[in-house]
N, C-alpha and C positions, 0 to 999 in steps of 0.2 A: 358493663352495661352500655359505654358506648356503641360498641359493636351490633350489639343488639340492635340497638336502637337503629343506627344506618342500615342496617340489615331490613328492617320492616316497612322505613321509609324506601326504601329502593327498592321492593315490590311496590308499591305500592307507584311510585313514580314510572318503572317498566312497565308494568302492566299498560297504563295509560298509554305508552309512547313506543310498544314492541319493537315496529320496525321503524323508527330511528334509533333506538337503544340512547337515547340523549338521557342524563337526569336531570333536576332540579342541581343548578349550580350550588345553590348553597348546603350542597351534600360536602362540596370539597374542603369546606371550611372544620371539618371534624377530625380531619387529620393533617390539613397543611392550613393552620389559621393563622402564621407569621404570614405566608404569600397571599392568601387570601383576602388578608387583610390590606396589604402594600397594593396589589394588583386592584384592588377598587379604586383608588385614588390615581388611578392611572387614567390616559384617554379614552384608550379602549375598554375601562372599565367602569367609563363615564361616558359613553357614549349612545345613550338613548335612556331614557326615562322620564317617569312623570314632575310635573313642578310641581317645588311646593317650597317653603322657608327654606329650610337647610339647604338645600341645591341652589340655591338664586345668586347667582354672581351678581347679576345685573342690576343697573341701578335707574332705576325705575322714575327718581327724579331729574336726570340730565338729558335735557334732547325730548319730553316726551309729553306734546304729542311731538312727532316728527314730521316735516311739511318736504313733500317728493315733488319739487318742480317740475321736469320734464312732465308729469300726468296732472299737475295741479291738487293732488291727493294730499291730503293729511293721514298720523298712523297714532296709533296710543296706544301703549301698554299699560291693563289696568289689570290691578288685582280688585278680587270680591269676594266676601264669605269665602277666602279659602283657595278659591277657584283665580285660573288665571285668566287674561279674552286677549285677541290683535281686534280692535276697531278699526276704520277706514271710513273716509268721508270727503269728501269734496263743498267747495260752497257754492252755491246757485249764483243764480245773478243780485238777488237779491241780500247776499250774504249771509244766509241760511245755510245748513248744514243738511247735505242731499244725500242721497244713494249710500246713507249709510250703512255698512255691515258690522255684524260682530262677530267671531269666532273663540268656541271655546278653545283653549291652548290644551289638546289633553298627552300630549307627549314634546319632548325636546328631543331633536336629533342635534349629537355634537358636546363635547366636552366641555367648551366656550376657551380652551387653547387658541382655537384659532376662528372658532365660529359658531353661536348657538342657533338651530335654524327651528321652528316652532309649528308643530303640525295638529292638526284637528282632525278628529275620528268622526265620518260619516257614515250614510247609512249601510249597511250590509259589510260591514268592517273593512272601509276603503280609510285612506288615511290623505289629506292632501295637506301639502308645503304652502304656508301661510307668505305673503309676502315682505314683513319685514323681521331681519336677524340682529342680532346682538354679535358685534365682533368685538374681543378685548383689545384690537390698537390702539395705542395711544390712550392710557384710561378708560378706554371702551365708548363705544355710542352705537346706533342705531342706525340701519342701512339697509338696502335693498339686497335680497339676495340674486346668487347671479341669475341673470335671464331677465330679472325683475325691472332692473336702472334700463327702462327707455323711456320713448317718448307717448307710449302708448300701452294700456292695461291688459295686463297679465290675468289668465284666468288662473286661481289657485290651482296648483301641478299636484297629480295624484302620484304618489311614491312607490315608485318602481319596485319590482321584486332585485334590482342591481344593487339598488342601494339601498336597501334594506339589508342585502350579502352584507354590505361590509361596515352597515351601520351600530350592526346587532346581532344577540343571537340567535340562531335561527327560529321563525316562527311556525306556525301550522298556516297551513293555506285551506282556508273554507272549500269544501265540494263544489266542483264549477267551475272554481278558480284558477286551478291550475293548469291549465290549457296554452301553448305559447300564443301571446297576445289577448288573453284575457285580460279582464280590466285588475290590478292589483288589488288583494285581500287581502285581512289578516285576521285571525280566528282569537279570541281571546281565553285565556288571558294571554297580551303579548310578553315577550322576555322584557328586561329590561337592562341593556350591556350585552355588549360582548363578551360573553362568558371564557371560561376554563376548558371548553370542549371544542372551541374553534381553533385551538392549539392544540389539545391534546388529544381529540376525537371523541364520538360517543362514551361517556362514562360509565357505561352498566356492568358492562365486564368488570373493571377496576374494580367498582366499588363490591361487587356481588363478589368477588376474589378476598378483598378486603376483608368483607364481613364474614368469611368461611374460617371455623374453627381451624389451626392448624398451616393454614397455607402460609404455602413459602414465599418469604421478599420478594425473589427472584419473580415467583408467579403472578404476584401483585404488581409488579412493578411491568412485566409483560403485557398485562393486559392494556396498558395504554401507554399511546405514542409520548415519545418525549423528542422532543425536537432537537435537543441538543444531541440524541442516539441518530439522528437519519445520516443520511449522506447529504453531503452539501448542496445540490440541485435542490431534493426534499425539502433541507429545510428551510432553503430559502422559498421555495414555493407554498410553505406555511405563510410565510408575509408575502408575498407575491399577490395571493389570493384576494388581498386588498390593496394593497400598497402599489399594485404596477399597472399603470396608464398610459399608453404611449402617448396619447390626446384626451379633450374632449371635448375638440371641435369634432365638425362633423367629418366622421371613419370610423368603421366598422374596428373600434382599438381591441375590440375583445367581442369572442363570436363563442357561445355557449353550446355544446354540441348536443345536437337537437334528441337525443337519446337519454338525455341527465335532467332531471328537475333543475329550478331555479336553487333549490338548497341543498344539491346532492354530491357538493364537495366535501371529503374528507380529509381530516390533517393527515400524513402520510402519504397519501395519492399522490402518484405524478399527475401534478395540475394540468398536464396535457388531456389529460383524459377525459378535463372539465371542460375547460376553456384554452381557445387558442387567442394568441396575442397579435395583431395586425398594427402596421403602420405604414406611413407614406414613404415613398422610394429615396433613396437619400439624395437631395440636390446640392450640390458646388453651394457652398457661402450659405446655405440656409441657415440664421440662426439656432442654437438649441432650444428646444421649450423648455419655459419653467413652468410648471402646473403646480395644481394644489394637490392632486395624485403622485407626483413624476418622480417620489422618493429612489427609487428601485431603479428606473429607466435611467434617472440622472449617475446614482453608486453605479451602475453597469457602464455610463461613459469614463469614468475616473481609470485614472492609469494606476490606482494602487488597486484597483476590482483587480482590471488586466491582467497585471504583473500579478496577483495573487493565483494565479490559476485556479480559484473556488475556494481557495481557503478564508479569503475573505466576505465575512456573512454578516449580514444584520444582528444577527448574537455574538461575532465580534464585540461590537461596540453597546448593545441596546440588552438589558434583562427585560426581556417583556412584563415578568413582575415586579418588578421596581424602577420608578423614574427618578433619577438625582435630580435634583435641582439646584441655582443657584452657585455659591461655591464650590460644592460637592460636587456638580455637574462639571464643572469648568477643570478640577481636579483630576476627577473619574477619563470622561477624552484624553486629557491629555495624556494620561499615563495609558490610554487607548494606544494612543498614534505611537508614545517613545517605545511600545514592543519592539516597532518595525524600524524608528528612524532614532530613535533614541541618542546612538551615537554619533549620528551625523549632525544630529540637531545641536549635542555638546561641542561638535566642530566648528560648527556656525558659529557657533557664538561665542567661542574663544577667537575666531576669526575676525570678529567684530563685522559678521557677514547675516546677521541674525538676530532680532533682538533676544532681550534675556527673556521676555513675557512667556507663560506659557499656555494663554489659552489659543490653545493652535484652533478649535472650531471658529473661532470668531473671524479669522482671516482667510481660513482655506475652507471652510464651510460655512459662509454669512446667510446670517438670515435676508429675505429678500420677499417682496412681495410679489405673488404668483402672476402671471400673466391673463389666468382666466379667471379664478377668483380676487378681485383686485385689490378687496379691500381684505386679504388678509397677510398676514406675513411668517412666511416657515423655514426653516432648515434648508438649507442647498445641497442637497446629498452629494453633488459631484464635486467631488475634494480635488481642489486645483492649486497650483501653485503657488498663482498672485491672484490677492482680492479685486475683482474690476473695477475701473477707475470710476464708475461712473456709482451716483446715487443710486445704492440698490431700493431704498423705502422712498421713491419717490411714489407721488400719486400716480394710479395709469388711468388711463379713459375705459371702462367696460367695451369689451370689441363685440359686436352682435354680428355674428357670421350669414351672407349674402348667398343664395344661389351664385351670385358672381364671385364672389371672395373667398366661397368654400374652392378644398384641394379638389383638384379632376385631376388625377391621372393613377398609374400601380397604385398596386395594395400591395404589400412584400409584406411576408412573415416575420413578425419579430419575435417570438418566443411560444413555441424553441424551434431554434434555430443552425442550422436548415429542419424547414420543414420535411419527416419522414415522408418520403415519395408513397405514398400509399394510397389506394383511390378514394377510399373516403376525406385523406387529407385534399386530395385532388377536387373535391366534390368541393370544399369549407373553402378552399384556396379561391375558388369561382364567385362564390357565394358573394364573399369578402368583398369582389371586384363591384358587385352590383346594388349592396345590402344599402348604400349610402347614394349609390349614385354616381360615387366616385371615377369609376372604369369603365360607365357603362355597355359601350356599343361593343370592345372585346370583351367584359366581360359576361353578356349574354350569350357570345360566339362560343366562350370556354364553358359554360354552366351549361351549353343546348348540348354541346360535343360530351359532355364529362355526364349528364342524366341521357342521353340516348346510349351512349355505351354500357353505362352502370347499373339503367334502373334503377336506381336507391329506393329502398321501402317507404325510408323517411316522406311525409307529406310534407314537411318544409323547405324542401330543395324544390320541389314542384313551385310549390307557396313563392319563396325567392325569386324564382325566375317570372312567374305572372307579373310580381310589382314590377323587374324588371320592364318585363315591356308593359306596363300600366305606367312605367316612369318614362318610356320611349315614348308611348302616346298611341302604340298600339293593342288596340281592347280585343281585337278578335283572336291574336296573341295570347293576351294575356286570360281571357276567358279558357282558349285551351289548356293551357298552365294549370289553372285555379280549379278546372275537372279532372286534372291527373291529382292534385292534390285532395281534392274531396272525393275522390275514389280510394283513397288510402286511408282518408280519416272525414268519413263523413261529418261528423259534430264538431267539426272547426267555422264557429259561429264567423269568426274575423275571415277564413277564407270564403268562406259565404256569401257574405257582405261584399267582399273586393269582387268577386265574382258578379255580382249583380248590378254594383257598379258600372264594370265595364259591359255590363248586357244594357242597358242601360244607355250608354253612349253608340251603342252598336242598334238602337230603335227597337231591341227585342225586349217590347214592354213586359207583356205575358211571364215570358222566361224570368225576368227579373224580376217579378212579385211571387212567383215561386217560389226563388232561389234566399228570397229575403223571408216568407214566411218560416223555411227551412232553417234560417239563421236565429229565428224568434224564438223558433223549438227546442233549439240547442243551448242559447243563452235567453231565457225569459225575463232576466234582472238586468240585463246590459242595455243602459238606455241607449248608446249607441244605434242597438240595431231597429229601437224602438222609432227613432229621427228616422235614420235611414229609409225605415218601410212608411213616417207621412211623409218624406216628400215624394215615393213616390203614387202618395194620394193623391200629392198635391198637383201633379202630372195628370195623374185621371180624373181629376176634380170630385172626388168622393170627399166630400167638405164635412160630413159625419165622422168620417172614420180616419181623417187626416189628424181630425181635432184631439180625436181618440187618442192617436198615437205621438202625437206631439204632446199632451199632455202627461200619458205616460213617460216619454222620456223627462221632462221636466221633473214628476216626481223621482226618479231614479236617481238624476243624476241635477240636484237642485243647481250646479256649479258649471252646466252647458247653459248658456245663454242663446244660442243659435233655436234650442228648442223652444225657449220663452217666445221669442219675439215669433218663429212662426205659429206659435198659439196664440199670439196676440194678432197677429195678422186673419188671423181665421177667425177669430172671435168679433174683429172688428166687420170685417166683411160678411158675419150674419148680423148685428148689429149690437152686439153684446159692449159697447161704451166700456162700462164701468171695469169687467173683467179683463177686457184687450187692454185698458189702460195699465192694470195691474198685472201681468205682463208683459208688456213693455218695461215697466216701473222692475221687473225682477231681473229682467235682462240688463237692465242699464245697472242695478247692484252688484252684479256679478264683472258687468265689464262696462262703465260708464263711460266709453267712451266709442263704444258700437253704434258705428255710423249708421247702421243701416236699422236697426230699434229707433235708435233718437229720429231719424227722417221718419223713420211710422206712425212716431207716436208724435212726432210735428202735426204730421197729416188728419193722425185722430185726433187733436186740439182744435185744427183749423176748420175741421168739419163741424164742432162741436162750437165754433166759432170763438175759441177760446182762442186768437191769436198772438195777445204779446208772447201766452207762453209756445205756442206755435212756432211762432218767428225765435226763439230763441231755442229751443231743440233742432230747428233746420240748422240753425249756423253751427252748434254745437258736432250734428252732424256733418257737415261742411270744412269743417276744420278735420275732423279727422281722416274725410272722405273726400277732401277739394274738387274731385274729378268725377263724383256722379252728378250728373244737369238733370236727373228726375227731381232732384232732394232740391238744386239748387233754383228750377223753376217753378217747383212749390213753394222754395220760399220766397220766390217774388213771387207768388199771386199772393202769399200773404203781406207782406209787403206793402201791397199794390193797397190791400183790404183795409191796413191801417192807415193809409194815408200818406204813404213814404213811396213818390212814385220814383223818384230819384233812385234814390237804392236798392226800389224792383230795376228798373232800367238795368243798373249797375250788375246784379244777380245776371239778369239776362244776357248781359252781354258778354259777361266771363261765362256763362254756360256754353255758348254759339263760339265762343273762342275754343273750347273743349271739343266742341260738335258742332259745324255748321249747317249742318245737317238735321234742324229739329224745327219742323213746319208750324210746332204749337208756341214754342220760345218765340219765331219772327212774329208770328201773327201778336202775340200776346206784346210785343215789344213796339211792333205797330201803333197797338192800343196806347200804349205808355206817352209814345212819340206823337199822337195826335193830340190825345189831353193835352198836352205842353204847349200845342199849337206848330209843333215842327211837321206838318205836312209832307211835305215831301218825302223826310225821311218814314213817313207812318209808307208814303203809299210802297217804297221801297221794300220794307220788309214784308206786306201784305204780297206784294210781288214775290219775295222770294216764297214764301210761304207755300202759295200754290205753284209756284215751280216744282218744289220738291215734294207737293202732296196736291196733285190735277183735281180729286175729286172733295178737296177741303169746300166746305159748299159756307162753314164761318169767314172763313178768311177771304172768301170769292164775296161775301156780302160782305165784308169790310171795306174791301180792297174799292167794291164799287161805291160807297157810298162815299171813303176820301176822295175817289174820282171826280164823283158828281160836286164836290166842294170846290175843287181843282178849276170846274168848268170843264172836263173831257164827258162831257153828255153822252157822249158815244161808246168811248170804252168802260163808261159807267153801266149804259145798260148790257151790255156785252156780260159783264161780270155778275151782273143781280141777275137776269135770268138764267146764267147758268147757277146761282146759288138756288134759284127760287122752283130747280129740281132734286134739288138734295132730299136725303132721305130725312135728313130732322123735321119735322114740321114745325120748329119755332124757327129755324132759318129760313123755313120759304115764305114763311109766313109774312116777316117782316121784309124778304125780298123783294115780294108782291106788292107789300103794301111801299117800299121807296118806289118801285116804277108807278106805283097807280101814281104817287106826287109827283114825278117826274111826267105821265100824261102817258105814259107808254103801258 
């Protein structure tokens, strides 16, 4: 009866799934349910699912809420009815609880071995990485995940179809979705773990073998890969396929070859097929990395990989279906290592050159904390002789990588290696150089030289080289680029976009609202290109259909902020108060510390004469913005408005130290400096004022009327008549009316 039974379930699972031929993992459990059972209690086999009781390491009363200095932010993990949420809040000035959010938690990516990281399902089946994780060091606590610990808010990160490869097993990508550079999706229902079929391959055959009257072991057992039957390359490029990162700063560490879906690796494949492996050129003294990836890269440094010439594999030492642990772990290694050293090791230590201990992992493999994930601590794959001297678990500072501190220079192949000389490898090799920015200027030279010989069908070698010269800074470049690409794959919404872009800075307005409607057609759900085509309404001043389109992206994509605040901006500017507030107010929940929202909606308080809260949005923007003087002498005119001329002055003066150059800051600081009674200095700045602005007809009636205080009668009316032409008529007004007092 069993047979049966998988026999009708597994129609029923193929049919659904033809061409992937995947099943339902828990088919495997009806004939290997000792492994079945081991292998769930594994990383990989805890490595995405939903929360609930039973799964929750976490402990929910230590640390929580949690208070993120660098952003001023507070974090809470709360359960509810069942259900999990990440909160986030800030406090006002007031000491009120602000811009708060809530997210529901509907999946955990990560084991919590070394990291639980907590994602929420939006709309159209996008999934984004919430900003605080659970890491178990040290009894466990609560922490920013990386990218997250700065000084400044992170927009929730929507989860790549990369790491989804090797967080899980493969999902369905919704219609639309799968386009390179669409916005990530994910069709429900999603897996849950890394399954049985990312090692062993699609299981339809197996099991439909299986359930066949008659069939032979032998046939049954053909029908799916076993990792331990490949050849060594193979099966090491089973764990390759996640475990090998050269980096993950910024380099192109892995380039997916543009003819393969995001999910179209198979176990058994040579993974060259899939993906090629990139890294930086080897420099004199470079330290090694230690990553929270670099399992594979680090065992490939070690002299016993070397000296093994392939025979040493990650199933050496690891059963994928079973993890020791503890004693048994410490036991298990070492009777790893004494196959090879076994007798030298007895040498040693009748030598008294050795201790007697035998957990050789703990010295020649320490655990240590990653360099890019900081707060976690893993395995050191590269098995070295002596343990380094220094504190491997020290704290590290999170490094946040700079246009300056990022690598520029080679991209070299790192697996496999040498790269086969073939043109299309010639084409990836290019690519490589330019995809990060790294190589740029030759590697535009090689990518122009390797697509004008080749022609490649592919439209993303086209696509590649546009950004390149869209990262050079030239658009008319890059626009040619982006129409050999859209000549090959017209419905590539994202080259569309980049394309109009640079139409765009090239003054070809026309062109570029084309080229963007084009891209609306292609992807109609992608708020991206929804922004993209209001600002360039916002260009033509089409204040209807700006609104339009700003709006729409906002509902698309509730997690861009850029599109709230300019819906807010356009809402303010027909005079819609209430709902431009309420925009702003969603921009700053999303990312509370957006300078250029908080100065907006400073601006719309202080119109609405609502200034303490005014004056405190300017500064709030000011702080994270010090260097825009629009924000900063808005906020001395409010300032000014509550009675604090000192600290407008103040505002002013660190604006003019920014840009001296701003004829409305001198004149308005004029103003500040005469109230005070510092004369001189008022007429000074009125002076500069219309130095750098001749037809300022305010500042010319300012300028005259300190004159006339001064006692310079002469260069008083000099300056009021030429104000008492200006086009304002409340300036000539009262121009008129100082000379009539003056008799002139």
């Amino acid at each position: 009866m069993r047979w049966i039974w998988v026999a009708v379930v597994v129609v029923t699972a193929a049919s659904a799934q033809t061409k992937e031929e995947f099943v339902d993992a828990k088919l495997c459990r009806g004939c290997h349910a000792a492994i079945f059972e081991t292998y769930r209690q594994t990383g990989m086999g805890r490595s995405f699912y939903r929360p609930n009781a039973a799964n929750t390491i976490e402990d929910y009363g230590k640390g929580n809420p949690s208070y993120h200095a660098p952003t001023g932010a507070y974090y809470a993990m709360v359960r509810r009815g069942g259900q999990y949420f990440q909160q986030r809040w800030q406090l006002g000035s007031d000491g009120q609880p602000e811009y708060r959010q809530e997210w529901q938690i509907d999946y955990v990516m990560g084991s919590g071995n070394h990291v639980r990281t907590y994602l929420h399902r939006g709309a159209g089946g996008v999934l984004v990485e919430l900003p605080l994780a659970w890491y178990p060091e040290q009894g466990g606590s609560w922490g920013m995940n990386p990218g997250y610990d700065t000084d400044h808010f992170i927009a929730p990160r929507k989860i790549a179809y990369e790491c989804m490869f090797c967080h899980n097993a493969y999902p369905r990508i919704p219609a639309g979705h799968e386009r390179p550079n669409s916005v990530p999706a994910y069709a429900d229902p999603l897996p849950e773990g890394i399954d049985c079929q990312r090692c062993h391959g699609p299981g339809s055959r197996h099991v439909q073998a299986a359930g066949t009257a008659g069939a032979r072991k032998e046939d049954i057992r053909a029908a799916i890969v076993n990792p331990a039957r490949l050849s060594g390359d193979r099966q090491m490029e089973v764990c390759m396929q996640c475990h090998l990162q050269t980096t993950s700063r910024r380099l192109p560490a892995a380039i997916a070859r543009f003819d393969r879906g995001p999910f179209a690796y198979r176990a058994g494949q040579p993974l060259s097929d899939y993906l090629l492996f990139f890294d930086r050129a080897p420099a004199p003294g470079a330290e090694p990395k230690f990553e929270i990836v670099s399992s594979v890269v680090r065992l490939r440094e070690s002299q016993c990989y070397l000296q093994s010439r392939g025979a040493l594999t990650c199933l050496t030492c690891h059963d994928p279906h079973r993890i020791p642990r503890g004693e048994e772990a410490t036991r298990h290694y070492a009777a790893v290592c004494r196959q090879c050293h076994g007798a030298a090791f007895d040498q040693l230590v009748a030598a008294s050159r050795h201790t007697a201990a035998t957990d050789c992992v703990s010295c020649h493999m320490p655990k240590r904390r990653t360099d890019d994930v900081v707060r976690a601590v893993i395995t050191d794959h590269r098995i070295q002789r002596r343990k380094p001297a220094r504190d491997l678990l020290a704290e590290l500072p999170e490094v946040h990588e700079s246009e300056a501190s990022a690598y520029h220079g080679e991209v070299v192949p790192y697996y496999p290696k040498p790269l086969p000389a073939t043109g299309e490898n010639a084409l990836y090799l290019a690519v490589a150089q330019v995809e990060h920015a790294s190589n740029l200027a030759q590697g535009i030279e090689r990518l122009t030289a390797e697509i004008e010989k080749q022609k490649p069908r592919s439209a993303e070698f086209y696509f590649a080289l546009g950004e390149a010269w869209r990262n050079q800074g030239n658009a008319a470049k890059a626009v040619a680029a982006y129409e050999q690409a859209v000549a090959r794959d017209a419905r590539s919404a994202w080259t569309l976009r980049r394309m109009a872009e640079s139409l765009e800075k090239l003054q070809q307005w026309p062109r570029a609202a084309e080229v963007l409607n084009r891209a609306i057609q292609a992807a109609p759900e992608d708020a991206r290109g929804w922004y993209a085509l209001g600002e360039w309404y916002t260009h033509a001043g089409r204040r209807d259909e700006e609104m339009r389109a700003f709006r729409k992206a906002a509902e698309l994509d509730p997690d861009l902020p850029d599109a709230f605040n300019n819906l807010g901006s356009v809402l303010a500017e027909t005079g819609d108060v209430k709902n431009a507030e309420a925009a702003f107010g969603s921009a700053l929940r999303v990312q509370p510390d957006f300078a250029d929202a908080q100065a907006n909606l400073g601006m719309l308080l202080a119109v609405e004469d609502r200034l303490p809260e005014a004056a405190d949005h300017f500064e709030r923007s000011l702080k994270a913005k010090p260097e825009n003087t629009t924000a900063r002498c808005n906020f001395a005119v409010a300032l000014a408005r509550l009675n604090r001329p000192r600290e407008a002055m103040e505002q002013l003066e660190m604006a003019l130290r920014t840009d001296a150059n701003l004829p409305d800051a001198h004149e308005m600081l004029g103003n500040l400096q005469q109230s005070e009674g510092h004369l001189d200095k008022a007429v000074a700045e009125y002076r500069e004022a219309v130095r750098l602005r001749p037809d300022f007809g305010r500042a010319r009636l300012d300028l005259g009327v300190a004159l006339a205080e001064t006692g310079d009668a002469a260069g008083a009316v000099e300056q009021l008549r030429r104000a008492a032409s200006d086009a304002d008529p409340g300036v000539r007004q009262r121009a008129l009316g100082a000379l009539k007092v003056m008799g002139k």
